[in-house]
LOZASE-26006 format. One record per residue: x, y, z of N, C-alpha, C in turn; residue number from 1. Coordinates in Angstrom, 2 decimals, always signed. Each point is the difference from the previous one (the first is absolute). Layout:
BEGIN
       nxx       nyy       nzz      caxx      cayy      cazz       cxx       cyy       czz   pos
         X         Y         Z         X         Y         Z         X         Y         Z   NUM
...
// end
This chain:
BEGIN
       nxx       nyy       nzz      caxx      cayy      cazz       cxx       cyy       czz   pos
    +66.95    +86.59    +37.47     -0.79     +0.89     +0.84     -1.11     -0.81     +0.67     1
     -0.48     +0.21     +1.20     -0.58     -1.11     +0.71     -1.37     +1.04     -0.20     2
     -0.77     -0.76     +0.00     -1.66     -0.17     -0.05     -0.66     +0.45     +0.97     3
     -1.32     +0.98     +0.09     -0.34     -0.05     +1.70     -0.07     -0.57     +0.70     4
     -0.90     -1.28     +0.11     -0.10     -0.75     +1.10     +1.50     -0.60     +0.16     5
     +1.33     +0.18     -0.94     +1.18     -0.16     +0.79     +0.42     +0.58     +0.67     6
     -0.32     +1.15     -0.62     +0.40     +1.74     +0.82     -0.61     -0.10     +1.74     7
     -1.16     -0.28     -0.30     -0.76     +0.00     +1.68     +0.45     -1.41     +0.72     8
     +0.17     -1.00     -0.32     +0.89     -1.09     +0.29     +0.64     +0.43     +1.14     9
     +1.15     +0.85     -0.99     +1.51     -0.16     +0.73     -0.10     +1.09     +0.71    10
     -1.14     +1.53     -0.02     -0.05     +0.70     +0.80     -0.90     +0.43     +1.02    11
     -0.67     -1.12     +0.28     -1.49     +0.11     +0.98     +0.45     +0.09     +1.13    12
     +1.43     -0.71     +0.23     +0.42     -0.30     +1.42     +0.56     +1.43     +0.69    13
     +0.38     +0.82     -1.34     +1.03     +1.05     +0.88     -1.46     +1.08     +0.10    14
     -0.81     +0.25     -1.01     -1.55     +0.62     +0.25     -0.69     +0.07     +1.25    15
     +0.06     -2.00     +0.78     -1.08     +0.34     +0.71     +1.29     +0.34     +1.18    16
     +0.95     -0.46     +0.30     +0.66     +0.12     +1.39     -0.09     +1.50     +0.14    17
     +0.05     +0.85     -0.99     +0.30     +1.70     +0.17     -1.58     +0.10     +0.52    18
     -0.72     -0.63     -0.75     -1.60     +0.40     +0.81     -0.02     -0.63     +1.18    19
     +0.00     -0.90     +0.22     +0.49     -0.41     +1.57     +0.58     +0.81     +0.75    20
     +1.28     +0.92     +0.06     +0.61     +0.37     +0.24     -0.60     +1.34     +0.56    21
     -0.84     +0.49     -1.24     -0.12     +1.50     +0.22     -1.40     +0.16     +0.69    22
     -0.89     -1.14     +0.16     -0.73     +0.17     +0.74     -0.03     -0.54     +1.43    23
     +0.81     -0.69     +0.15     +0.44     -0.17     +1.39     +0.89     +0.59     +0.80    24
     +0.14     +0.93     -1.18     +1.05     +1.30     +0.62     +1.70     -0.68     +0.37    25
     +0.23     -1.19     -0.28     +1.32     -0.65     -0.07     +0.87     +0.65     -0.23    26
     +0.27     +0.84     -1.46     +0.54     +0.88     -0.54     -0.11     +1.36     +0.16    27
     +0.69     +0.62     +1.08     -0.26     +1.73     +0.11     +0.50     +0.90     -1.09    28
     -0.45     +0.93     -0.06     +0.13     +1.01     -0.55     +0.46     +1.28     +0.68    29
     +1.33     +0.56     -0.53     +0.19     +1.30     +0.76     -0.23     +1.15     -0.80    30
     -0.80     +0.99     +0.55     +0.29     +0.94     -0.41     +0.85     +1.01     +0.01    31
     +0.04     +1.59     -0.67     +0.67     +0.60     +0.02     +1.58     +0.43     +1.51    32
     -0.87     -0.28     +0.90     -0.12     +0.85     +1.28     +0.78     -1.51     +0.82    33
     +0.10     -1.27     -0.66     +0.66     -1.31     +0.54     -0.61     -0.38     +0.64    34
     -1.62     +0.26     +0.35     -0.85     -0.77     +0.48     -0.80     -0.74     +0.08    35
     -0.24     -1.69     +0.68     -0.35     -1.07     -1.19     -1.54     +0.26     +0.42    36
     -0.29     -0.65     -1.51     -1.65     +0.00     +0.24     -0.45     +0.16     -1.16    37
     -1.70     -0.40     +0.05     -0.36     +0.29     -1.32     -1.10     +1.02     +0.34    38
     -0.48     +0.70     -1.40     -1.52     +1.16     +0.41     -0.85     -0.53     -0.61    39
     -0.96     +0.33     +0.38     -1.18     -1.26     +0.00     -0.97     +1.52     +0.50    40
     -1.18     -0.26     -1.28     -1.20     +0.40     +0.06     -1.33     -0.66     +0.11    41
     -0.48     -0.11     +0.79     -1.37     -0.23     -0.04     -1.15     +0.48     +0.15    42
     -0.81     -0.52     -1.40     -1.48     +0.83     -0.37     -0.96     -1.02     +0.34    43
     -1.08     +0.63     +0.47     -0.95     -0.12     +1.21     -1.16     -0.01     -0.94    44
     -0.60     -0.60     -0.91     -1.34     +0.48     -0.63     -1.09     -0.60     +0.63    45
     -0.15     -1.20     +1.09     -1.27     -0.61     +0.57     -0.01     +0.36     +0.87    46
     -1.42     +0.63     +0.53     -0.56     +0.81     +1.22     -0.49     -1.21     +0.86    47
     -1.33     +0.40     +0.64     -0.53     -0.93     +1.04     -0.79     -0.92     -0.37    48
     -0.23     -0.03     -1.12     -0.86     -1.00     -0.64     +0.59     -1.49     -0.05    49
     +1.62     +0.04     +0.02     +0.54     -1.10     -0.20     +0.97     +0.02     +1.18    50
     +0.05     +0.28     +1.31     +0.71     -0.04     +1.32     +1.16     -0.47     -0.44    51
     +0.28     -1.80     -0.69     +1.14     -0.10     +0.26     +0.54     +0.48     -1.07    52
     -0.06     +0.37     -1.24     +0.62     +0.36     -1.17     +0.29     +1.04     +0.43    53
     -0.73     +1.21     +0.85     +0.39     +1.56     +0.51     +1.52     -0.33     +0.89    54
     -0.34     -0.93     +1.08     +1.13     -0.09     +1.10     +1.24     -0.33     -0.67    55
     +0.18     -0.40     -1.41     +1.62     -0.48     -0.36     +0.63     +0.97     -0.28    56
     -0.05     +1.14     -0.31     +1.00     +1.00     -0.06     +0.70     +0.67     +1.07    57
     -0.87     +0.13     +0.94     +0.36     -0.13     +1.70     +1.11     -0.84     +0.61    58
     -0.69     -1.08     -0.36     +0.81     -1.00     +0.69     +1.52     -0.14     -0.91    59
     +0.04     +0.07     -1.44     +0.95     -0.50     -0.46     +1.05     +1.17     +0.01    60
     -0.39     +1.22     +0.07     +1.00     +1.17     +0.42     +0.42     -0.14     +0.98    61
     -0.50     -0.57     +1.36     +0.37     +0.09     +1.15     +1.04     -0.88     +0.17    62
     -0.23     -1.15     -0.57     +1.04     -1.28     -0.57     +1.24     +0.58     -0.46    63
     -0.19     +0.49     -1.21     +1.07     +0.49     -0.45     +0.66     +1.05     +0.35    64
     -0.20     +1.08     +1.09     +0.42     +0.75     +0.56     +0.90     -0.19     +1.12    65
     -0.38     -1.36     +0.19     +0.70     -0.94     +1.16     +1.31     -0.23     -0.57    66
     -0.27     -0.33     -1.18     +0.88     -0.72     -0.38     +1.29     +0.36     -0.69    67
     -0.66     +1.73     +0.03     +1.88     +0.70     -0.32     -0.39     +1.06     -1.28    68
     -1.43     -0.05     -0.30     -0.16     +0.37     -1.72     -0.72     +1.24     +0.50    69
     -0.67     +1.06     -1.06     -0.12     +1.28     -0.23     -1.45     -0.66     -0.62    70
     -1.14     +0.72     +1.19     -1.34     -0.34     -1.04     -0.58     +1.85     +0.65    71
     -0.97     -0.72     -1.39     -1.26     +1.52     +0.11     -0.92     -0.99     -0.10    72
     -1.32     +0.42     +0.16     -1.24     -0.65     +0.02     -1.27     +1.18     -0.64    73
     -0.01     -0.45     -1.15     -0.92     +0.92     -0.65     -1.53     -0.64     -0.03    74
     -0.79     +1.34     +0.22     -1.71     -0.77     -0.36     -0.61     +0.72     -0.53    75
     -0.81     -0.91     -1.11     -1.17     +0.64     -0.96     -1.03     -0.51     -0.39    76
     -0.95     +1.05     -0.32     -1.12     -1.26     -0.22     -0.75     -0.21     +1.28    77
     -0.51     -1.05     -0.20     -0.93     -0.55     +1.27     +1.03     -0.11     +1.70    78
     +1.39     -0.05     -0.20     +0.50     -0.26     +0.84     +0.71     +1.34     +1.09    79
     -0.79     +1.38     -0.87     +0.46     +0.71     +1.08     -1.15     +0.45     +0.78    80
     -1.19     -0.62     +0.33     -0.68     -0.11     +1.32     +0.48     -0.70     +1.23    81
     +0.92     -0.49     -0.40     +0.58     -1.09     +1.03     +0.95     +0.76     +0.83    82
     -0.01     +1.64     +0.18     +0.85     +0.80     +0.72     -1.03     +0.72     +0.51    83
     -1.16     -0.37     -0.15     -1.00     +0.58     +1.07     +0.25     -0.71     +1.43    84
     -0.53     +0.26     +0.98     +0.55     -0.88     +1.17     -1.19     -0.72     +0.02    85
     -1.46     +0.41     +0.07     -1.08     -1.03     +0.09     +0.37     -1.03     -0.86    86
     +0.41     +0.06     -1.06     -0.08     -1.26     -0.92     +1.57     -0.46     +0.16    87
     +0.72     +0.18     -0.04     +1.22     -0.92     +0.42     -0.23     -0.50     +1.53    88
     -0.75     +0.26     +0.61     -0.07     -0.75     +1.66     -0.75     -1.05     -0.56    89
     -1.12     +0.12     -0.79     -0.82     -0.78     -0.17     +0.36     -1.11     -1.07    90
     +1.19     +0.15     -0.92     +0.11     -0.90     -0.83     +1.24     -1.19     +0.92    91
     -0.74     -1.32     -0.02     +0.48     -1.46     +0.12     +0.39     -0.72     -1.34    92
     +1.15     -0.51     -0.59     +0.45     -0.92     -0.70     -0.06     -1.19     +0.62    93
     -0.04     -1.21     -0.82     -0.45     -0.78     +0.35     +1.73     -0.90     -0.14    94
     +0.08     -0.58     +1.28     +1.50     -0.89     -0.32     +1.21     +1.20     +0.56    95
     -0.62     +1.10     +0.20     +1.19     +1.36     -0.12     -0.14     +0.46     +1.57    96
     +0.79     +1.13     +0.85     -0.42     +0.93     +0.99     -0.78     +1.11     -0.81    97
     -0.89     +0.63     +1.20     -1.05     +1.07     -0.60     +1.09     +0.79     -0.33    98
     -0.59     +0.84     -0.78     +0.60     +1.61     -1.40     +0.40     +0.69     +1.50    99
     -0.92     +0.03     +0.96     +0.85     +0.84     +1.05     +1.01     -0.51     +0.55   100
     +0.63     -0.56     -0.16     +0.78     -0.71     +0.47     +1.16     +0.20     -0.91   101
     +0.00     -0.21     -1.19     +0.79     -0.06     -1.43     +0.15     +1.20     +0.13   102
     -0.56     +1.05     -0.22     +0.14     +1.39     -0.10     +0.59     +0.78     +1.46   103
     -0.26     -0.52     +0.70     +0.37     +0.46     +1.41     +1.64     -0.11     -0.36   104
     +0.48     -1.33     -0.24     +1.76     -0.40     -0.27     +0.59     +1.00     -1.10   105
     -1.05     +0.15     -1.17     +0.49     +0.92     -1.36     +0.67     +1.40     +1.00   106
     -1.09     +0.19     +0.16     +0.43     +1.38     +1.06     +0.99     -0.22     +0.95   107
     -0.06     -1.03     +0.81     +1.29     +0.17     +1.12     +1.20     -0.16     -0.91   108
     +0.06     -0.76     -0.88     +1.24     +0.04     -0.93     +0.19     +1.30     -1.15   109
     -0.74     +1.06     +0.30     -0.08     +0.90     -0.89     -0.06     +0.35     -1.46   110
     -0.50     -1.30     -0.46     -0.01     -0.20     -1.26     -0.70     +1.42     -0.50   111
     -0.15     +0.50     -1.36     -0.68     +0.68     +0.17     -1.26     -0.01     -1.36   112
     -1.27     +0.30     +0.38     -0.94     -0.68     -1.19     -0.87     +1.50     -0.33   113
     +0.01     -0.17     -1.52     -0.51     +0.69     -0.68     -1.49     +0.12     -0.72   114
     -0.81     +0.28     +0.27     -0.99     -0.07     -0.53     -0.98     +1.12     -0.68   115
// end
């Protein structure tokens, strides 16, 4: 009987390629209905205090909505001021496009977000 660190040895390789895999979306998934894609939730807990930590749920739904998959976009917490319009015009990430901008696409792609 082989030992752990033999055990993880001989099986790290098939571990990480499936994580590779499933986060690069390599590997689809069909559901019921034969349609590929994955569902994907995202929760929203940083408001305006932290611009760019708020803008990634935006942006990464919009990504993945592109990309063939089933998202919701949930917010709580500090992060559902950010559906006020004064404060989403006003929030800038830094390195990112403004939240109006991110949120403007959520919507044209009809994602739909819960808060």
């Amino acid at each position: 009987m082989a030992n752990r660190r033999e055990f993880l040895e001989e099986n790290i390789h098939a571990c990480a390629a499936a994580l590779t895999a499933g986060v690069t979306g390599i590997a689809s998934q069909t559901d019921a209905d034969g349609a590929e894609g994955r569902k994907f939730l995202l929760i929203g807990l940083t408001g305006s205090e932290n611009p760019t930590r708020a803008n990634f749920p935006f942006v990464w739904a919009a990504a993945l909505k592109e990309a063939g998959n089933e998202v919701r976009v949930e917010l709580a917490g500090d992060a559902t001021v950010l559906m006020r319009t004064a404060v989403s015009n006003s929030v800038t990430p830094v390195g990112w496009p403004p939240l109006r901008e991110a949120l403007a696409k959520v919507i044209e792609l009809k994602i739909p977000i819960y808060v």
